[in-house]
C-alpha positions as CSV (number, residue, x, y, z in Angstrom):
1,X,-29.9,-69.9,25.6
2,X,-26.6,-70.1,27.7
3,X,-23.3,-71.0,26.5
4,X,-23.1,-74.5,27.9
5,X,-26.8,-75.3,26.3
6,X,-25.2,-74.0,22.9
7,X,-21.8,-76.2,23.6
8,X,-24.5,-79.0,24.2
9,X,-26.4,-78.8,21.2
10,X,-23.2,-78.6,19.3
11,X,-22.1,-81.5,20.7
12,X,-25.6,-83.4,20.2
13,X,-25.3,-82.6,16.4
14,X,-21.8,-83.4,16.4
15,X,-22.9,-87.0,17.1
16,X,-25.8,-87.7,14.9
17,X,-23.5,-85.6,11.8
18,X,-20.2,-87.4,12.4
19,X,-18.8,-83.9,11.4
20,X,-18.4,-80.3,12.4
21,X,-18.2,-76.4,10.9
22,X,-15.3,-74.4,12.0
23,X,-17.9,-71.6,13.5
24,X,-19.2,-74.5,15.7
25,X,-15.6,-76.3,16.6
26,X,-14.4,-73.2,17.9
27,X,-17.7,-72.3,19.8
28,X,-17.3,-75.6,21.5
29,X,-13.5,-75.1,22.6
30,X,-14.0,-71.9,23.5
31,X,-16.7,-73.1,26.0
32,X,-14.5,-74.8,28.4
33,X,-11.4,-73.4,30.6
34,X,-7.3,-74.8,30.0
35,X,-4.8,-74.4,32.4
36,X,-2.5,-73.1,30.7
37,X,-3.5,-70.1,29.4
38,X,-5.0,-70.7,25.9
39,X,-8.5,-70.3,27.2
40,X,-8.6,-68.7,30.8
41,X,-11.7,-67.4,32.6
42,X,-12.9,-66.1,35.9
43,X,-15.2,-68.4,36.8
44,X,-17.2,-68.9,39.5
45,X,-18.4,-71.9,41.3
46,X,-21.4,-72.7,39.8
47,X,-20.0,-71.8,36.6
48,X,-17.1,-74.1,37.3
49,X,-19.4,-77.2,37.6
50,X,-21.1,-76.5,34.5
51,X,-18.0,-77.1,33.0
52,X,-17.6,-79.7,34.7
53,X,-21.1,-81.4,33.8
54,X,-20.4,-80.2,29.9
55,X,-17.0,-82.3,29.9
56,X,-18.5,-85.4,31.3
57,X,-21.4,-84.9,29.1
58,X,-18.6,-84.8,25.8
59,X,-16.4,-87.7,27.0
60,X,-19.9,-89.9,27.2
61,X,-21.1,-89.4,23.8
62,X,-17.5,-90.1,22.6
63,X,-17.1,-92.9,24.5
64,X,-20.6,-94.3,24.0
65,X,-19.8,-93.7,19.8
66,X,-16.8,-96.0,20.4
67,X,-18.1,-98.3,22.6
68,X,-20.9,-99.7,19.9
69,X,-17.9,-99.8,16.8
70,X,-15.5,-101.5,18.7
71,X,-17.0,-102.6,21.8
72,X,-15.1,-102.6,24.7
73,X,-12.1,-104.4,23.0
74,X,-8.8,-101.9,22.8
75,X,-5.7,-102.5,20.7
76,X,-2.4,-103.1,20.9
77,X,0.4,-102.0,19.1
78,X,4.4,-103.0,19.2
79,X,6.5,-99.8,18.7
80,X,10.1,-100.2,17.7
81,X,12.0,-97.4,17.4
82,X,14.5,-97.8,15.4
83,X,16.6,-95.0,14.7
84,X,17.2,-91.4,16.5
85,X,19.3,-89.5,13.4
86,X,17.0,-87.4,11.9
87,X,17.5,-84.5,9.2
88,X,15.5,-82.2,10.4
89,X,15.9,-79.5,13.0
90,X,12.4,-79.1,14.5
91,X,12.3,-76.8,17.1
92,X,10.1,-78.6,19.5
93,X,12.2,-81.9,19.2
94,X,14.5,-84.0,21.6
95,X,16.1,-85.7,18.2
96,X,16.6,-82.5,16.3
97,X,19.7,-82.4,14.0
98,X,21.3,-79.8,15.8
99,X,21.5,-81.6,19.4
100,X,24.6,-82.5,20.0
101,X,23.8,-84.0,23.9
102,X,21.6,-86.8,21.5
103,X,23.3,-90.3,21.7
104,X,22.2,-91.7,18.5
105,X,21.6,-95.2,17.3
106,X,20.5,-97.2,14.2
107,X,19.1,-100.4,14.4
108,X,19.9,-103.2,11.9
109,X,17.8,-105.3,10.1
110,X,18.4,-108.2,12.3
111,X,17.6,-106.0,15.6
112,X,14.4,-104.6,14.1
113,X,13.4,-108.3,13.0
114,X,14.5,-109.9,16.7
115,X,11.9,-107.4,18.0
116,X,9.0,-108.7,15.8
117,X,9.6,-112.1,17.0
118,X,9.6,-111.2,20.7
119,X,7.0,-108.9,19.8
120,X,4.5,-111.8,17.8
121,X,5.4,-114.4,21.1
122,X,3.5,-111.9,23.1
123,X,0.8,-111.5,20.8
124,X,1.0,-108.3,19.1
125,X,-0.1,-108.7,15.7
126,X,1.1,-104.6,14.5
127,X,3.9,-103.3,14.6
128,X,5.0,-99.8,14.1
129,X,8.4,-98.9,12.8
130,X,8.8,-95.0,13.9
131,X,12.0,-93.2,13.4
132,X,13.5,-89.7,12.8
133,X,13.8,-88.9,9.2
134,X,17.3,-90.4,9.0
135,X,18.5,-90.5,5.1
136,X,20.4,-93.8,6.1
137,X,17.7,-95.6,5.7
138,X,17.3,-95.6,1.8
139,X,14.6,-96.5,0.1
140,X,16.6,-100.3,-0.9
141,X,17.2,-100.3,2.6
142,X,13.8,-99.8,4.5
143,X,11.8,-102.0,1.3
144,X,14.4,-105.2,2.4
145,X,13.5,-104.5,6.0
146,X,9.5,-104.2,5.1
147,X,9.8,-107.4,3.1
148,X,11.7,-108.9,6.1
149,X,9.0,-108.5,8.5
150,X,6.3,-109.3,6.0
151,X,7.7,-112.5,5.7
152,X,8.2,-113.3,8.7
153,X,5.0,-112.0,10.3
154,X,2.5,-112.2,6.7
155,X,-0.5,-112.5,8.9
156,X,0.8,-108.9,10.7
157,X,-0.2,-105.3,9.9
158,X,3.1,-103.4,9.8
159,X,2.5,-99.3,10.1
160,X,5.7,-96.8,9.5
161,X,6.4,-93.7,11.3
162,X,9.1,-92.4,9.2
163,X,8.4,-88.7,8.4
164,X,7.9,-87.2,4.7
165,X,9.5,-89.2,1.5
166,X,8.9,-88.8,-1.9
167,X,6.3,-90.5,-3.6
168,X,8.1,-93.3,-5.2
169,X,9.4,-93.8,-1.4
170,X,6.1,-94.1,-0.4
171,X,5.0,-96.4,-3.6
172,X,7.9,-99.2,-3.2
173,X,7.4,-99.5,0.7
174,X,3.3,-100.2,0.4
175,X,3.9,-102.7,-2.2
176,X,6.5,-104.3,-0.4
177,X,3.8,-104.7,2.2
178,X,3.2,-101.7,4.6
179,X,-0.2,-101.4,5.5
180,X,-0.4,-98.0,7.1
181,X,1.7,-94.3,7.2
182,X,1.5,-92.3,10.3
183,X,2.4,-88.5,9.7
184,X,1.0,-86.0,12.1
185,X,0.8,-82.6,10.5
186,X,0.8,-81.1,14.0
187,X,-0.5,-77.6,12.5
188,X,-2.2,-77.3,9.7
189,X,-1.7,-72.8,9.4
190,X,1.5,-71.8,8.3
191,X,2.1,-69.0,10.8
192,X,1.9,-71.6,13.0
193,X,4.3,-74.2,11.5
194,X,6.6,-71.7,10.8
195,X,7.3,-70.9,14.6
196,X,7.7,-74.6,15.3
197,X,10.3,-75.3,12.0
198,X,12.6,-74.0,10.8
199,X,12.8,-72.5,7.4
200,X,14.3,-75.5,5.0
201,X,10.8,-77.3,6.2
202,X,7.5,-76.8,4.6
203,X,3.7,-77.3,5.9
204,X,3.1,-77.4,2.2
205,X,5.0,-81.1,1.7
206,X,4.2,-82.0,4.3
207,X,0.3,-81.9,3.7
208,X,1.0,-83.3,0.2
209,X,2.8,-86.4,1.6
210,X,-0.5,-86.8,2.9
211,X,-2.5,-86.7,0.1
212,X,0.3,-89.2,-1.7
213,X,-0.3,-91.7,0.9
214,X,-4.1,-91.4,0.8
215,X,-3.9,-91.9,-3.0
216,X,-1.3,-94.9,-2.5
217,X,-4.2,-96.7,-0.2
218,X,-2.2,-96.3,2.9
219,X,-4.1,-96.3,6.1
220,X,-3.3,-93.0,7.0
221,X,-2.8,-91.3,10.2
222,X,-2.3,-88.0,11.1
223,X,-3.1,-85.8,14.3
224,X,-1.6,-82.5,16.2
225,X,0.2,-81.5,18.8
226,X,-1.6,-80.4,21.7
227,X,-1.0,-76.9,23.3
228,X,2.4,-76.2,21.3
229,X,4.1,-72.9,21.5
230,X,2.1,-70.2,20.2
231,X,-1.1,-72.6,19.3
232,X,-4.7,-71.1,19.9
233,X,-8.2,-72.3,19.9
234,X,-8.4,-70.9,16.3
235,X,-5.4,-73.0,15.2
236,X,-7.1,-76.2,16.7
237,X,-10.2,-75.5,14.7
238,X,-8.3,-75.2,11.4
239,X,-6.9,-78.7,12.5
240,X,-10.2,-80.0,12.6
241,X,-11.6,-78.9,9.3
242,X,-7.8,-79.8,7.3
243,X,-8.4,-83.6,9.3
244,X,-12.2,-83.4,7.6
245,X,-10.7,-83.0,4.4
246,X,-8.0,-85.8,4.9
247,X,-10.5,-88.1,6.3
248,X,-7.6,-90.1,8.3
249,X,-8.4,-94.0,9.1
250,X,-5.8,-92.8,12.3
251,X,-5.6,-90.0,14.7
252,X,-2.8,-88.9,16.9
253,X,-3.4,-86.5,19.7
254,X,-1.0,-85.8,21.7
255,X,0.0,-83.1,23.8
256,X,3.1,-81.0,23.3
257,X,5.8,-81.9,26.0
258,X,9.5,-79.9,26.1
259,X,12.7,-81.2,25.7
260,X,15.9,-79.9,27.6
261,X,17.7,-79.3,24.9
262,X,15.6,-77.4,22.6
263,X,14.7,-73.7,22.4
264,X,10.9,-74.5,23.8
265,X,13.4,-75.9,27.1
266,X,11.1,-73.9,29.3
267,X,7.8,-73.5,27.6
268,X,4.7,-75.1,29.3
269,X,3.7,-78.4,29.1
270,X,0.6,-79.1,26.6
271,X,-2.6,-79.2,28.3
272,X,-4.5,-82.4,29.7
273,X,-7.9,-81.4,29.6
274,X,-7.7,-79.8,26.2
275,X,-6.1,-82.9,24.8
276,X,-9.0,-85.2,26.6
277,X,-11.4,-82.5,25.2
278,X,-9.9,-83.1,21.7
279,X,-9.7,-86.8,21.6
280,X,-13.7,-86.8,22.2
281,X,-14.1,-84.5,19.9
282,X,-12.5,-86.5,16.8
283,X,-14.1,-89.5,18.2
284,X,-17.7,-88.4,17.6
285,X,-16.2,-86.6,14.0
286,X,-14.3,-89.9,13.2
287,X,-16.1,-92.5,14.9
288,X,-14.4,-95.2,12.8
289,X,-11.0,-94.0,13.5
290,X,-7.7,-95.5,15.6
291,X,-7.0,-93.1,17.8
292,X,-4.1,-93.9,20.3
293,X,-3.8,-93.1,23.9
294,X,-0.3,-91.8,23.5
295,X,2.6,-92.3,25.4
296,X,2.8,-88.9,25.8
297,X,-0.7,-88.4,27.5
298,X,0.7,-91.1,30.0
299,X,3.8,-89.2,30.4
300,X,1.9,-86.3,30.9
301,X,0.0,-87.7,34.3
302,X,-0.1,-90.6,35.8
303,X,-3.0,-92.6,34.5
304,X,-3.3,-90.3,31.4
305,X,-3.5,-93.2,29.0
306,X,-6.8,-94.7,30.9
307,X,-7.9,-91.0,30.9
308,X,-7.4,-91.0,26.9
309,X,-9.7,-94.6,26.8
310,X,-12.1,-93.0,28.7
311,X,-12.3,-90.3,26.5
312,X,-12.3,-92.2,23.2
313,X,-8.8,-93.5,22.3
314,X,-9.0,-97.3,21.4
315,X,-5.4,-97.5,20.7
316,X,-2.3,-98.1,22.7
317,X,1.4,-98.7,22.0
318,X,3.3,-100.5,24.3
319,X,7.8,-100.3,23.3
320,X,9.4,-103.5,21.6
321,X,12.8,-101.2,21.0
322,X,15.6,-102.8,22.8
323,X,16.2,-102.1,26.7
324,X,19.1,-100.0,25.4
325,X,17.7,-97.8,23.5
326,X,14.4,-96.8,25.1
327,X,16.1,-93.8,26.6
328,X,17.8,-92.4,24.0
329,X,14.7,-92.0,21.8
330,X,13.4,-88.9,23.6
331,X,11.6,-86.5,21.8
332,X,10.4,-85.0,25.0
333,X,11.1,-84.7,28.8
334,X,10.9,-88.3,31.1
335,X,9.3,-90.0,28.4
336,X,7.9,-92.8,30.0
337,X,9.2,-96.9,28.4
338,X,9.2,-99.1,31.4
339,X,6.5,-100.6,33.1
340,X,3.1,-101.0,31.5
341,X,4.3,-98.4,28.6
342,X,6.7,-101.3,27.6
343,X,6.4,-104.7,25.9
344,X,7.5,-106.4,28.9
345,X,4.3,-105.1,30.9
346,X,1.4,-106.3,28.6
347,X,0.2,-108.3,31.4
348,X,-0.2,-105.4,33.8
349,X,-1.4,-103.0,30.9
350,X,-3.9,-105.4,30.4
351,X,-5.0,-105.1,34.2
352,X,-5.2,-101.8,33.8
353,X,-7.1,-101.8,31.3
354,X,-9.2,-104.2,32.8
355,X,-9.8,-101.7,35.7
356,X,-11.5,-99.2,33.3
357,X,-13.8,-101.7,31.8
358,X,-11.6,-102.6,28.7
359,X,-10.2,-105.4,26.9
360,X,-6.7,-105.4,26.0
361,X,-6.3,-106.9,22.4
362,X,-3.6,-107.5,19.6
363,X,-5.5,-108.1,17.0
364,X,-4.8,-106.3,14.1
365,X,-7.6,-104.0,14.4
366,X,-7.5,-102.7,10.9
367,X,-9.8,-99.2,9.7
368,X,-12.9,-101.0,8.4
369,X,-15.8,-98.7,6.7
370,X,-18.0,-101.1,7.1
371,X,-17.5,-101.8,11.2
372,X,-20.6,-100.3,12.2
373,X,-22.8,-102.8,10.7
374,X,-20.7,-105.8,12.1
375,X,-20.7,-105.0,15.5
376,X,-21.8,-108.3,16.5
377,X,-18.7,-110.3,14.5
378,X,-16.2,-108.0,15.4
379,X,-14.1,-109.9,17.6
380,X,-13.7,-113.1,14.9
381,X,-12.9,-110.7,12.4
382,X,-10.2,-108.1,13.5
């Protein structure tokens, strides 16, 4: 049997299991080629098509899994970014503590709750508050600006992006009304984390701030970076089996792009095909999941957020953060904030979407466990 007939048959099981070993994961990613180096091979042409034909034959079954859960309907979230000071002095990061060339801002309660409103007119009924892991915002503070928007918006889901926090953080916030935590681990082996972090951080809390917000009934969402420094295809698979074990209702995958002012200035860009590949893959493993089509995938290449839909995202995140402060939240190169990645171009993200086949939605679009058997009422009731 050749490779791409073993890949295949992988694959096939990967889609009537809903799950993978770690033995077949990296059989699977080690059957296609990257561009950037993780995976090279001398191929010929014939071999190069079978790749081709084994790609296609992944992003199908992915997209065909996702297609009878959630139909053809993709969701819409408002971002608001809200603050750029962070604490932490990751090395892969744009907002790192230790660069100085950052302009920082905070935004106030009153900015954050002005974007809801402009946010709700549109018709986005989530909203995700991201931000660095800035100690400003206390736990008093961030529970009176939860409670805020809550009250405001009660019939909206609200999601935080907010980093690691104790579990008492965690605990006030949720029953102030948060409905969902997103908290990529971005590596799940030490080695790894420990050449992306430096050494006051620990892969260890952050893995247990995961488990807190499981056990709090968060929705929970978590996710890697995509072809970071020093990753491999061994790496990835450990990703895989940690992200069985967390069994996240969310799923970020999104490749690794550098930042000028970081030491990984002039490492390579994260890979496209390898984070296509990926996104399939978690589909068919998580077929209930939300899993975005990042800003960085459209960053990345031109129509790389239509390339992620078509792959098996059924998320995206268009920017409510004030015109002002788009820019200065960069956590990577040319971040992209204008156009249809903004608020301001829902009409023409929804033509886009359009193009590919796909319904632009805000409903809430909540992780439901029981989706697959209300297929038919899905649109009345998310």
């Amino acid at each position: 049997m050749s490779n791409i007939d073993i890949a295949k048959k992988i694959i096939d099981k990967m889609e009537m299991e809903e799950s993978i070993s770690r033995e077949d994961a990296l059989t699977l990613l080690s059957s296609f080629e990257y561009k950037n180096d993780i995976n090279l091979k001398d191929l010929n042409e014939h071999e190069q098509e079978e790749i081709e034909e084994l790609k296609e034959y992944l992003r199908v079954k992915a997209r065909s899994k996702a297609d009878k859960i959630f139909g053809k309907y993709v969701f819409m979230r408002g971002l608001i970014e809200f603050t750029n000071y962070c604490k932490n002095d990751c090395i892969y990061c744009g907002i790192r503590r230790s660069n100085r060339n950052a302009e920082r801002y905070r935004l106030t309660k009153e900015e954050i709750l002005l974007c809801s409103d402009v946010g709700y007119e549109i018709g986005f009924r989530t909203f995700v508050l991201q931000g660095g892991e800035d100690p400003y915002y206390n736990i008093d503070i961030m529970s009176d600006i939860v409670e805020a928007i809550k009250e405001r918006h009660p019939d909206c889901a609200l999601t935080l992006s907010i980093g690691e926090k104790d579990e008492e953080y965690y605990r006030v916030l949720k029953e102030k009304g948060a409905n969902r935590f997103l908290l990529r681990h971005e590596t799940s082996n030490n080695d790894h984390y420990l050449k992306l972090h430096p050494a006051d951080m620990s892969l260890d809390n952050r893995k247990e701030c995961l488990r807190r917000l499981k056990k709090l009934g968060y929705q929970t969402g978590t996710g890697i970076m995509i072809g970071s420094p020093y990753q491999t295809l061994e790496n990835i698979a450990d990703d895989l089996m940690f992200m069985k074990h967390i069994n996240p209702e969310m799923i970020g995958m999104g490749p690794f792009l550098p930042h000028n002012d970081t030491p990984f200035a002039d490492e390579k860009k994260g890979e496209l095909e390898l984070t296509l590949i990926l996104i399939s893959i978690v589909r068919l493993i998580f077929p209930l999941a939300l899993i975005p089509a990042t800003t960085a995938l459209g960053t990345l290449k031109e129509g790389g957020r239509e390339l992620g839909i078509l792959h098996g995202s059924n998320v995206v995140m268009p920017n409510l953060s004030p015109m002002n402060v788009r820019k200065k939240y960069l956590l990577y190169n040319d971040k992209i904030a204008t156009g249809t990645e903004s608020a301001e171009g829902v009409e023409s993200l929804r033509k886009s979407m359009d193009e590919i086949g796909y319904v632009l939605t805000g409903m809430r679009g909540d992780f439901d466990i029981n989706r697959k058997n209300n297929i038919e009422n899905f649109a009345c009731k998310n």
